[in-house]
C-alpha positions as CSV (number, residue, x, y, z in Angstrom):
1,X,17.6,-2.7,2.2
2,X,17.4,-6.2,3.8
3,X,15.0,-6.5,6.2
4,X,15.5,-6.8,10.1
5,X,15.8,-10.4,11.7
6,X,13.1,-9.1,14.0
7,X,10.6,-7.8,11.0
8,X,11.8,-11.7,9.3
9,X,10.4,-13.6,12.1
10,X,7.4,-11.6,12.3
11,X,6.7,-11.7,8.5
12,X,7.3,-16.0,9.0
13,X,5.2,-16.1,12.4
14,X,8.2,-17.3,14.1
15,X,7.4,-16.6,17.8
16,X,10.7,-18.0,19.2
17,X,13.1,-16.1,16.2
18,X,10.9,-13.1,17.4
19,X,12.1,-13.4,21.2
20,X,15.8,-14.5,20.0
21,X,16.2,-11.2,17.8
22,X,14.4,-9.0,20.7
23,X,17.5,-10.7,23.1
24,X,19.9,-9.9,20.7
25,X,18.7,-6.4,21.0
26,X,16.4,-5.6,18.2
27,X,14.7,-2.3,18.7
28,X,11.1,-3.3,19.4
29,X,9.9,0.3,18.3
30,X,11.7,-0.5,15.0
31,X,11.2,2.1,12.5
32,X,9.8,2.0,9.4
33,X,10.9,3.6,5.6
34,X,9.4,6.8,6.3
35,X,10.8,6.6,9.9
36,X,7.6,5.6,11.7
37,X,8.6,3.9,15.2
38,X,6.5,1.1,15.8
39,X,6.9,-1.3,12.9
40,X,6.9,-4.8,13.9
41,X,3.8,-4.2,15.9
42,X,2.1,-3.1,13.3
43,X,3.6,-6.2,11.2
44,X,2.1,-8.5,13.4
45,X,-1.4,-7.2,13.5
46,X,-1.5,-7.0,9.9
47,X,-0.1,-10.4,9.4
48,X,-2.6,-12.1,12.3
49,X,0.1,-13.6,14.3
50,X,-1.9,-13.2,17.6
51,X,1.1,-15.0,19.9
52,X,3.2,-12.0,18.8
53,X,1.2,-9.3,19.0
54,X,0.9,-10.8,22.9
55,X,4.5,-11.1,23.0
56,X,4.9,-7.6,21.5
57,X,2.8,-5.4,23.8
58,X,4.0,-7.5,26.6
59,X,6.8,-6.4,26.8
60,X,6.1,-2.6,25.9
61,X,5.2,-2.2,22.3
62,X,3.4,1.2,21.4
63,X,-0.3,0.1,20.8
64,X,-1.1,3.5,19.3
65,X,1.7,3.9,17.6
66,X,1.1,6.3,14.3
67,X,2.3,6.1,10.9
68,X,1.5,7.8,7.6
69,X,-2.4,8.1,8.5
70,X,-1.9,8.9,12.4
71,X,-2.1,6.9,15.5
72,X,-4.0,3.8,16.0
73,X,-2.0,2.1,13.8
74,X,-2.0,-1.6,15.2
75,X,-5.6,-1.6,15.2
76,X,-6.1,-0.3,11.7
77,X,-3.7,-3.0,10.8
78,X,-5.7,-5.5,12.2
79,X,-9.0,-4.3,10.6
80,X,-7.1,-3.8,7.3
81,X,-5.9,-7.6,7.8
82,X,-9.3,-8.5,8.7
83,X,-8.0,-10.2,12.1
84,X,-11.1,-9.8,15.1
85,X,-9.0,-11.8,17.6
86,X,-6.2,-8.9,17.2
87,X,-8.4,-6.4,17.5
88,X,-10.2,-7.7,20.1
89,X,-6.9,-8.2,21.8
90,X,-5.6,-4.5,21.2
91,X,-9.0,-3.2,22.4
92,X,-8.0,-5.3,26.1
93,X,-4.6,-3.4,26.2
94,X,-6.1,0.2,25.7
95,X,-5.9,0.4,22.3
96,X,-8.0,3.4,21.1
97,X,-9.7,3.7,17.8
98,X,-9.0,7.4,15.8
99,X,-11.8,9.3,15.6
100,X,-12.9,10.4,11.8
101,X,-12.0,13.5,10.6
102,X,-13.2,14.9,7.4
103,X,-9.6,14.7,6.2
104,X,-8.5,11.3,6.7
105,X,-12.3,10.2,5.2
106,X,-11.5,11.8,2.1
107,X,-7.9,10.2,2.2
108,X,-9.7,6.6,2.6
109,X,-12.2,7.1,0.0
110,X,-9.3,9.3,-2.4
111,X,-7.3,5.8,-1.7
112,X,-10.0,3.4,-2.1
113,X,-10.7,5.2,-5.6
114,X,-7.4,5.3,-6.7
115,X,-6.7,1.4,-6.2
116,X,-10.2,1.0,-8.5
117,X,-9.0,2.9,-10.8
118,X,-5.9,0.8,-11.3
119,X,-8.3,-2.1,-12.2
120,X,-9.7,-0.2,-14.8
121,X,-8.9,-0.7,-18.9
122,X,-6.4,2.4,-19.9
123,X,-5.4,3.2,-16.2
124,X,-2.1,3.6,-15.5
125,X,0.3,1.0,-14.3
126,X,0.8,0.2,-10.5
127,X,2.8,3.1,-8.7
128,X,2.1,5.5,-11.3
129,X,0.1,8.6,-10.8
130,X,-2.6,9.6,-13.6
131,X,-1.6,13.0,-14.6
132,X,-4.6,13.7,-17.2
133,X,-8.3,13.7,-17.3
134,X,-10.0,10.4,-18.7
135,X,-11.2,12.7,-21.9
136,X,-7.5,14.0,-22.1
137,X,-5.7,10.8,-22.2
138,X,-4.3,9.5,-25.3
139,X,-4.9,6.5,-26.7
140,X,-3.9,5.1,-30.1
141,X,-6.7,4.0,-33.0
142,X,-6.4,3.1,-36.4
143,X,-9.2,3.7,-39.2
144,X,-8.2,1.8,-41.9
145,X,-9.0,4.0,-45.2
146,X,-9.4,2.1,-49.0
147,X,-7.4,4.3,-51.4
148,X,-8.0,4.1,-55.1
149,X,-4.2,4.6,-57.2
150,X,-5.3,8.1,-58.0
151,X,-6.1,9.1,-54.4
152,X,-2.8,7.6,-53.6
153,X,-0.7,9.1,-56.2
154,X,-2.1,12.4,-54.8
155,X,-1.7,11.8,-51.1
156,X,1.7,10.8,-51.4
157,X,3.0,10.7,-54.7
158,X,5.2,14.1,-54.5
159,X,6.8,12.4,-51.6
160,X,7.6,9.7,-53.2
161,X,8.7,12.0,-56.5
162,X,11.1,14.0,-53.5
163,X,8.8,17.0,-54.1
């Protein structure tokens, strides 16, 4: 699926293709895959294109809207982007920081593990799930083994007679 001409601009920086898709009526709570409203705020923020997050709450943008880890989304953009004058910003207009739960610390911590993993020798490739326990998993060795002709002819020699 293509993106949006309003999620293009934001991903460029392009303040005035931002305000010339929002004219041609692009929905500013645009949705995102998993039908989260609030994208191209959340875009911004992570991106650190401070003119349009301005522009963007502005004119009306959800500053807590949620998506897969709950509201507060902008902001936890921001952090994740590592953008203070954002935050900073997002923090003027309201925006409120989620409190910590004991759930959504394990998810971080599940998360940060799992991307560690990935970096790992023998883990499994990027957007695969590992299914099996590190002492489970199978790898492939070879022991190379010096045979004498007698050894040989009885390892394999009635397979080789058809026997």
């Amino acid at each position: 699926m293509r993106p949006s001409p309003l999620r293009q601009a934001i991903e460029h920086g392009d303040l005035a293709a931002v305000r010339r898709a929002l004219l041609d009526g692009a929905d500013l709570e645009e949705a995102d895959i998993h039908g989260k409203r609030g994208l191209p705020l959340r875009l911004a923020c992570f991106h650190g294109h401070l003119a349009i997050v301005r522009e963007l709450l502005e004119l009306g943008a959800d500053l807590n809207a949620d998506n897969g880890e709950g509201p507060g989304a902008p902001l936890r953009m921001a952090q994740r982007g590592g953008h203070p004058e954002i935050i900073a910003l997002l923090r003027d207009y309201g925006a409120k920081a989620r409190q910590m739960t004991t759930s959504n610390v394990l998810t971080h911590f599940d998360r940060r593990l799992h991307g560690e993993r990935r970096r790992r020798p023998g883990a499994p490739p990027h957007g695969m799930r590992e299914r099996r326990a590190s002492e489970d998993r199978r790898g492939t060795s070879i022991n190379e083994v010096n045979l004498s002709a007698t050894q040989w002819a009885d390892l394999f020699g009635s397979r080789l007679r058809g026997n």
